[in-house]
C-alpha positions in Angstrom: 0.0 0.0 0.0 1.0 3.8 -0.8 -0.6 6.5 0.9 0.2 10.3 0.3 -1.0 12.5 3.7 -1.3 16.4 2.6 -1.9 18.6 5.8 -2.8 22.3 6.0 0.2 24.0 7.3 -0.6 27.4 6.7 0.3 28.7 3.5 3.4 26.1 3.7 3.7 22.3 2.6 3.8 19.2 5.0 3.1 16.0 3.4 3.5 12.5 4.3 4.7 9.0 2.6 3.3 6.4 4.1 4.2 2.7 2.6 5.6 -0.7 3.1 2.9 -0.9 5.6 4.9 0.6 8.5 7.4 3.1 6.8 7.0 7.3 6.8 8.6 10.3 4.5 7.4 14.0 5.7 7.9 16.4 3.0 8.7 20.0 4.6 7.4 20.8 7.8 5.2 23.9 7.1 5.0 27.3 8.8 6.0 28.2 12.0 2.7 28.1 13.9 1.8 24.7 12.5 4.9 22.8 14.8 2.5 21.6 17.6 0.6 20.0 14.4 4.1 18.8 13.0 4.6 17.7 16.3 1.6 15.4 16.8 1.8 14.2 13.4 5.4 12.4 14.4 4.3 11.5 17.5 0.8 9.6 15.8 3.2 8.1 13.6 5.7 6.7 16.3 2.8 5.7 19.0 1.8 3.4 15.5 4.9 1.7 16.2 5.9 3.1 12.6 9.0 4.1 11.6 10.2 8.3 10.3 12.7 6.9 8.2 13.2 10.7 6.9 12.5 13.9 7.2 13.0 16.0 3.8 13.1 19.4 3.6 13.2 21.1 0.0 14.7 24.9 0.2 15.1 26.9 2.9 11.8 29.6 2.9 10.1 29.6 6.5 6.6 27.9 4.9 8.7 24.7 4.5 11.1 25.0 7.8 9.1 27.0 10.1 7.3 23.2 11.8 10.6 21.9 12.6 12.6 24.4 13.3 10.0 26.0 15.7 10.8 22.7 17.7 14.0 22.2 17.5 14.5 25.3 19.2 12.6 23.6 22.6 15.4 21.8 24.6 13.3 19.1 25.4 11.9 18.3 21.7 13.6 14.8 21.1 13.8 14.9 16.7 12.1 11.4 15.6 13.7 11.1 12.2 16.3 8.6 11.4 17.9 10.6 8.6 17.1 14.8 7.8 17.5 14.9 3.6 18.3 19.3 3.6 20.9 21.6 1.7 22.2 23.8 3.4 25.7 26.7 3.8 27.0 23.8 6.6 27.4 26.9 8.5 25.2 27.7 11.7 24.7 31.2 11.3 25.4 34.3 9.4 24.5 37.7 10.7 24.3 39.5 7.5 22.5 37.0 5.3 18.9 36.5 5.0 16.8 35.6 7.4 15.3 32.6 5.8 19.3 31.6 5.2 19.9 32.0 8.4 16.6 29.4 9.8 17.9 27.0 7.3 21.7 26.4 8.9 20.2 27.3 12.2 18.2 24.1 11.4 21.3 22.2 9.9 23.5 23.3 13.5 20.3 21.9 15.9 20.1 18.4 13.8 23.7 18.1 14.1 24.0 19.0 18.0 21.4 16.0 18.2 23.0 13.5 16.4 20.8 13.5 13.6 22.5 12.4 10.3 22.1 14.7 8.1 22.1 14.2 4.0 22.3 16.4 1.4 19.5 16.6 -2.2 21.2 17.4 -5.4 20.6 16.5 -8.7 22.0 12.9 -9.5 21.4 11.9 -6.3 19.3 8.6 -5.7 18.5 6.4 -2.3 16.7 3.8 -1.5 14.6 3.3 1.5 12.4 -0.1 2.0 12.0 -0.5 -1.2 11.0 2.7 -2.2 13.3 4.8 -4.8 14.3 8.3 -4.7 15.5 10.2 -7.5 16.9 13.7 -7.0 16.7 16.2 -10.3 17.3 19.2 -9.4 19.1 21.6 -7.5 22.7 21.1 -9.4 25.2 21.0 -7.0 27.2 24.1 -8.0 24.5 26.5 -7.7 24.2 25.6 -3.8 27.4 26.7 -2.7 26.5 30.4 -3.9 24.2 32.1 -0.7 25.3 35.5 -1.3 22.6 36.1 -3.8 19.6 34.4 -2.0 16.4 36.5 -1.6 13.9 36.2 0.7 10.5 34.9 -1.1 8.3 37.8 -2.2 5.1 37.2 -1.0 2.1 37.0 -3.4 -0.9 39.1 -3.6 -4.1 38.2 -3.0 -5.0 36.0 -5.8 -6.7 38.2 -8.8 -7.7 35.7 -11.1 -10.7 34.4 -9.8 -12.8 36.8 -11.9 -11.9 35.0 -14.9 -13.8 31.8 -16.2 -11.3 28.5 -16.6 -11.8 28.5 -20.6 -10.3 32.6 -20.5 -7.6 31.2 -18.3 -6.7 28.8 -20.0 -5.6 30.8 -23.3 -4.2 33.8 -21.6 -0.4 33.7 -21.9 1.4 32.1 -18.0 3.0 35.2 -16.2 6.3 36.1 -15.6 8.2 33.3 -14.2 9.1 33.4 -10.8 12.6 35.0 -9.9 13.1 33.5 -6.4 16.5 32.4 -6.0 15.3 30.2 -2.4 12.6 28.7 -5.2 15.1 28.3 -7.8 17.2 26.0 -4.8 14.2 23.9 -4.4 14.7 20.2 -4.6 12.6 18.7 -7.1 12.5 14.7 -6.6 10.6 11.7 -7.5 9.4 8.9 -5.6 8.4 5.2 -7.0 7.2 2.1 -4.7 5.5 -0.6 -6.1 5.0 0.7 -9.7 3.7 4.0 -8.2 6.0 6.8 -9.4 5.3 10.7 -7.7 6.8 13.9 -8.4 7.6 16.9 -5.5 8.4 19.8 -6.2 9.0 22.0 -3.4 8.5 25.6 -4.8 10.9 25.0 -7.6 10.7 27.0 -11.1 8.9 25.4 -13.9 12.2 25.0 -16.2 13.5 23.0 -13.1 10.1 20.9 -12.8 10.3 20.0 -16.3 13.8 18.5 -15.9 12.0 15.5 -14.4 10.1 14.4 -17.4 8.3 11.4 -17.2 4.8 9.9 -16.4 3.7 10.0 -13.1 0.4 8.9 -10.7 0.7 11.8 -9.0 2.8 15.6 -9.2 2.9 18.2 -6.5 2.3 21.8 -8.2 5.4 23.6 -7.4 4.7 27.2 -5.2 1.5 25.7 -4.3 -0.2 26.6 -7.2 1.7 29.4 -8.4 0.9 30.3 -12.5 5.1 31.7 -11.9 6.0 28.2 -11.4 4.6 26.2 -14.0 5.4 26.3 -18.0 3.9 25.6 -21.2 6.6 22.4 -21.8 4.8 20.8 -19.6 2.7 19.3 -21.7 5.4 17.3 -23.4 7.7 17.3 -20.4 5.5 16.0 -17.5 2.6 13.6 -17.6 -0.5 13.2 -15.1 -3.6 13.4 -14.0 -3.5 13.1 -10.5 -2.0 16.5 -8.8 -1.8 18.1 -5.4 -1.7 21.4 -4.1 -0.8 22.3 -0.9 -2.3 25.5 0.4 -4.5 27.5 3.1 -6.4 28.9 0.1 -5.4 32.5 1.0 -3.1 33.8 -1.6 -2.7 30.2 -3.4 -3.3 28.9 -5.7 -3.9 31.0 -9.2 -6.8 30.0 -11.1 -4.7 29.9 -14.1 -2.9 27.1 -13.1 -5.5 24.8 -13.0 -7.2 26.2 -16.1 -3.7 25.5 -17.7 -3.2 21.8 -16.4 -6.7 21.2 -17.9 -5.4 22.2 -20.9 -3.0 20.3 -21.1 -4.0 16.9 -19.7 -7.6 16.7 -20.2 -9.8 15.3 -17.5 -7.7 15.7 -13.8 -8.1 15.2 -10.2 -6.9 18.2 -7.7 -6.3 17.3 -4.3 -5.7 20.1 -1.6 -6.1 20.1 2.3 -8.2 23.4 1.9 -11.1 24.1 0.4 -10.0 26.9 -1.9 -12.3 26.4 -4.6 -15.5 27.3 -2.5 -14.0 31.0 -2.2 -15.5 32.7 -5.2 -13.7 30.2 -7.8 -16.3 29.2 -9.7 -17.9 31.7 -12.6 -19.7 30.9 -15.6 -19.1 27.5 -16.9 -16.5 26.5 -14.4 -18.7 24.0 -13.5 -18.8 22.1 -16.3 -15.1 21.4 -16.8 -13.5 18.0 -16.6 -12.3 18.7 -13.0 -12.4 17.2 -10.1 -11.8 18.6 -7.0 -11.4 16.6 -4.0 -10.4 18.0 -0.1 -8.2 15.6 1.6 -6.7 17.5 5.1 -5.1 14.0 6.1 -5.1 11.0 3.8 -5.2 12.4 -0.1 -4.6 9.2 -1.8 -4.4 5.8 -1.7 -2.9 3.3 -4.1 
């Protein structure tokens, strides 16, 4: 059995592997005020007698960090994971670098202190873990050793899209790509188990997504939902029709995004832990697209 857990972590990711009946991946950890969550997510997990075989965190923004760092920073927080999959400076501070930079190696420093081991996610890279295979495509390993020019994540306005039908959407030309350089370090993977083969994307750019091509059961919209992070190669680079966003639904995701993967893909199944799409989404013959839209806070999927 392969389950994929999506939880609502704020306007951040945490999501959940479950497989070989008693193994556990978390993906990201999610905003700061979401680590008592993160918290009794491991916890349910261990008291299962299951195992957190790892813990993998995709770039360094807060929406992704925030969850564990948040309890790393409590001296009596005991860290669960048997292996934390981050990249990171290898250095525990730096007083004039970003802030988000900073979190990242203060993370790095407190895994280290505990005796977690601690792996790095660069393209080429590949492990196994009870069967299950991970395949790393992106970041390249050179552009990680350059922090100087990381910016913090801009944060998106309000979505403004929602006043435009799905068929509109759909032929308007994708935005301008996002210029993140945090996103741009994002570690885009894939997962297979049993025949099953998934796609994260942490909040990677779209020419970085598209270096994974191949067919997949289900793919994580990079930037949850962002219409900057996904490109017109898609359709010949990536193949789906399962996808997931992860999102609170308050500035994520752009309509275009989906009107654009229905383009391209025909007849898909969205699966979000919020209910976005009851927030003025629908106009005009939204309704009768080959959508579906299904809210999963918890289990998503199950193959």
């Amino acid at each position: 059995m392969l389950e994929v857990f999506a939880y609502n972590a704020g306007k951040g990711d945490c999501i959940r592997i479950h497989y070989a009946g008693t193994h556990n991946i978390i993906i990201d950890s999610g905003v700061m005020r979401f680590s008592q969550n993160f918290k009794r997510i491991c916890d349910s997990v261990i008291q299962e007698r299951e195992t957190l075989d790892a813990l993998i965190l995709t770039h360094v923004d807060t929406d992704h960090i925030g969850g564990i760092l948040t309890n790393l920073r409590r001296a009596n927080y005991k860290c669960p994971f048997n292996e934390v999959w981050m990249n990171h400076s290898g250095k525990a501070s730096f007083g004039d670098r970003t802030l988000s930079v900073q979190q990242n190696d203060e993370v790095y420093a407190r895994l280290l202190n505990r005796g977690i081991n601690v792996k790095p996610m660069y393209k080429d890279i590949r492990n196994e873990l009870a069967g299950a295979k991970i395949c790393v495509f992106w970041p390249d390993k050179n552009i990680l050793e350059d922090y100087d020019d990381c910016c913090v994540e801009r944060n998106l306005a309000r979505h403004t899209d929602y006043g435009l039908s799905l068929s509109d959407l759909a032929n308007k030309p994708l935005p301008i790509q996002d210029a993140s350089i945090n996103n741009k370090k994002s570690v885009v993977f894939s997962f297979e188990f049993e025949n099953r083969k998934l796609l994260f994307t942490g909040d990677a750019w779209a020419e970085n997504v598209i270096s994974a091509q191949g067919v997949y059961d289900l793919v994580k919209i990079s930037h949850h939902g962002s219409a900057r992070n996904i490109s017109e190669l898609y359709r010949d680079r990536i193949h789906a029709s399962n996808f997931l966003i992860c999102t609170d639904g308050v500035s994520h995701p752009d309509k275009q995004t989906i009107a654009k993967l229905e383009k391209w893909y025909g007849k898909i199944d969205i699966y979000s832990p919020s209910e976005w799409w009851k927030n003025g989404y629908f106009i005009k013959d939204d309704y009768l697209h080959k959508i579906s839209y299904h809210y999963r806070e918890g289990c998503a999927i199950i193959w």
